[in-house]
N, C-alpha and C positions, 0 to 999 in steps of 0.2 A: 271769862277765859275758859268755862268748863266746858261751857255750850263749843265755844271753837275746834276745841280741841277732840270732842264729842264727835264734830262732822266729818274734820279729818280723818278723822281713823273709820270711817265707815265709809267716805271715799274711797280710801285704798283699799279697804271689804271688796266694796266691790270691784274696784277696777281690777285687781288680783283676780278675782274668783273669773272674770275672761279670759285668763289665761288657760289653756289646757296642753297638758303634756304629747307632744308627737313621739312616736315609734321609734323613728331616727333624725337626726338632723346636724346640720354643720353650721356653724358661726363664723363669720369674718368679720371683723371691725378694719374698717378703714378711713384712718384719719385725715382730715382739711385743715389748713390754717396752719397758723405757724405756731406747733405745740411742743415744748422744747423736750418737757416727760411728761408722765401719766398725773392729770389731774391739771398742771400747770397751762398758762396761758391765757391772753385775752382775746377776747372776740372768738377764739376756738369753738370747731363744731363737729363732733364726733359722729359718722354715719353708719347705724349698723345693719347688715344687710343676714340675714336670716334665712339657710335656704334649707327646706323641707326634701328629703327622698323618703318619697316609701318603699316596704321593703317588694312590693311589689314589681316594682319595676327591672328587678335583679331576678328576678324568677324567669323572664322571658329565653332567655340564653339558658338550652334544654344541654345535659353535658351529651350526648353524642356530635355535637356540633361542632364544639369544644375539641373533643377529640380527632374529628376527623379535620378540622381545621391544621390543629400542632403535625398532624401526620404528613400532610399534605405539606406545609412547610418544611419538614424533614425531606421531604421526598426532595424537594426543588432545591433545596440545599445541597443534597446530595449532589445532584445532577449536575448543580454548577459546581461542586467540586471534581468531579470528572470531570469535566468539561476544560476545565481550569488545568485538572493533573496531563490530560489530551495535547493542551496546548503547549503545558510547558515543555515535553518530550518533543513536539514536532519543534518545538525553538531549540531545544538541547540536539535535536539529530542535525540542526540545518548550519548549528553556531559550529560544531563540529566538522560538518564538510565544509563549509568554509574554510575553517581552520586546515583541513587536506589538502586544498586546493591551493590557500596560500604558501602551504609549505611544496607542493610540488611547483608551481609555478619558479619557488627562490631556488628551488636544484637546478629548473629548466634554465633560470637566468646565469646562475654560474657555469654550468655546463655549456652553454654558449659562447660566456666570454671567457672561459678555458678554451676552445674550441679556433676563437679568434685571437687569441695570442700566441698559439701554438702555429699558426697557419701562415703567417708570414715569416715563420722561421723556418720549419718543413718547406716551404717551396723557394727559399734560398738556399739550404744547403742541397737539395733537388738538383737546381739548377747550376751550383757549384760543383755538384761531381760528374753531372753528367754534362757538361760544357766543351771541354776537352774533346770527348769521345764524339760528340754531335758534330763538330768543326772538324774531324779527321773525316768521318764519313759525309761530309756535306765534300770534302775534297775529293776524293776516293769517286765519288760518284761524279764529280767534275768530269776529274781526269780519265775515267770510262767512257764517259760520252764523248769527250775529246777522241780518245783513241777509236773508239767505234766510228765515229768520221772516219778517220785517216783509214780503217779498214774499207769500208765502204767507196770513200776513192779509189782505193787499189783494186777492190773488187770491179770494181769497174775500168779500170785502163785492162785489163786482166781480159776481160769480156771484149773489149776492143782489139785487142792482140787477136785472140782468136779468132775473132769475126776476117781480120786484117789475113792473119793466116790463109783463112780457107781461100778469100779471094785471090789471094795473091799464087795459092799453088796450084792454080787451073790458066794460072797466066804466064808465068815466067818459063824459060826454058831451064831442064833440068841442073844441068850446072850451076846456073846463077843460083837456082833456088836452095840446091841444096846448099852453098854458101851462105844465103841469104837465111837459110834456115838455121845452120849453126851457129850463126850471129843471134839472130831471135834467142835460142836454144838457151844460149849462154847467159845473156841479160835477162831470161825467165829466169834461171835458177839465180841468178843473184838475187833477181828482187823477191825468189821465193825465200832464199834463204834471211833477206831482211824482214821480210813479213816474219817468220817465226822466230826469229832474232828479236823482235821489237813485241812479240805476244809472251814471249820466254822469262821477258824483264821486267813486265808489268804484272805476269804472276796469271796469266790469259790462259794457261795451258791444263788439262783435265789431268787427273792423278795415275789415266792410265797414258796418257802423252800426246792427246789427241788437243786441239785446236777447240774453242769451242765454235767458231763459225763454221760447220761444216761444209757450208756452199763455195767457201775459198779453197778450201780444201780438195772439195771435189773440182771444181774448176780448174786449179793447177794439175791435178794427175789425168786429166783431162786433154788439157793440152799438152801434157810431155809425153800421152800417150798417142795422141797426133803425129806429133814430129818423131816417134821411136818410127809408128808404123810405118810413116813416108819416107825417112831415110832409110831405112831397112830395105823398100821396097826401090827406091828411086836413085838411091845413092850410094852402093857398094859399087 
């Protein structure tokens, strides 16, 4: 039994003394099997994985590097914070005129249909006052051109008289004509006096007393100024 026990522990002399200490190092254990806690379980097989850094490997990352790296990342931070603050004003200037344009739009639409509710009332009481007044002067204007006819007839049998006149006092012998001519004489002035009889009563007359057609006018003193001269001359 001394002998065994002798060997063992010189075994572990040495397997020990291979071991040597590292600088740094990390341990993970990571368990297989189905191990319910520490220690317990059958068939279980515990895996440990041992990983060595040295410190040399930390040393390659020199600090200006370092630094101008965290700078450089400020900087682009910054940038897209600008960038960002840019955008959300051009969205706040444009939410905005929006918002102008929808509120001038809803004035333009009530203003509209105030516009067209108004409009068919305005153009019936329009048409209600001035209705009256449109159908006197659509009469008015009838009855003028009616009466300008019947001047223009007269004017013209007027014009035949005279024509009829002159022929007739280069033909007839004195006596008949001057008969013939105070006959004439007389039926002028009646018809002249119905001519401004009938301009008198239709309101035809100018406010100094004159006729407005002056060609009848002149025509009649015309002709009365014919038959003064000829019976003067031909008939005392």
């Amino acid at each position: 039994m001394s002998k065994s026990n002798e060997s063992t522990m010189e075994y572990e002399n040495e397997y020990r003394s291979t071991i040597t200490p590292r600088t740094a190092g990390r341990s993970s254990t990571r368990t297989s099997g189905g191990i319910g806690s520490a220690g317990q379980g059958s068939g279980g097989r515990v895996l440990k994985i041992v990983t060595e850094m040295g410190s040399s490997t930390v040393s390659g990352i020199s600090p200006a590097f370092s630094a101008n790296a965290a700078q450089s990342f400020l900087e682009a931070t910054e940038k897209e914070k600008r960038e960002l603050q840019n955008l959300n004003d051009r969205l706040s200037n444009y939410i905005d005129r929006v918002k102008g344009l929808e509120s001038q739009n809803r004035k333009l639409v009530s203003d509209l249909e105030d516009l067209r509710s108004r409009w068919g009332k305005d153009t019936s009481e329009i048409k209600e006052k001035y209705a009256g007044s449109l159908s006197d002067a659509r009469r008015t204007i009838d009855d003028m051109a009616r009466q300008k006819t019947e001047v223009e007839v007269q004017i013209s049998r007027l014009q035949d008289d005279i024509a009829e006149f002159r022929r007739s006092s280069s033909l007839l012998p004195t006596g008949l004509f001057c008969k013939t001519r105070l006959d004439k004489f007389a039926a002028i002035q009646q018809r002249q006096q119905r001519i401004y009889s009938t301009k008198s009563g239709h309101g035809l007359e100018r406010p100094e007393g004159r006729t407005d057609n002056t060609l009848l006018s002149h025509l009649l003193l015309l002709f009365t100024s014919l038959l003064t001269s000829f019976s003067n001359h031909y008939c005392e």
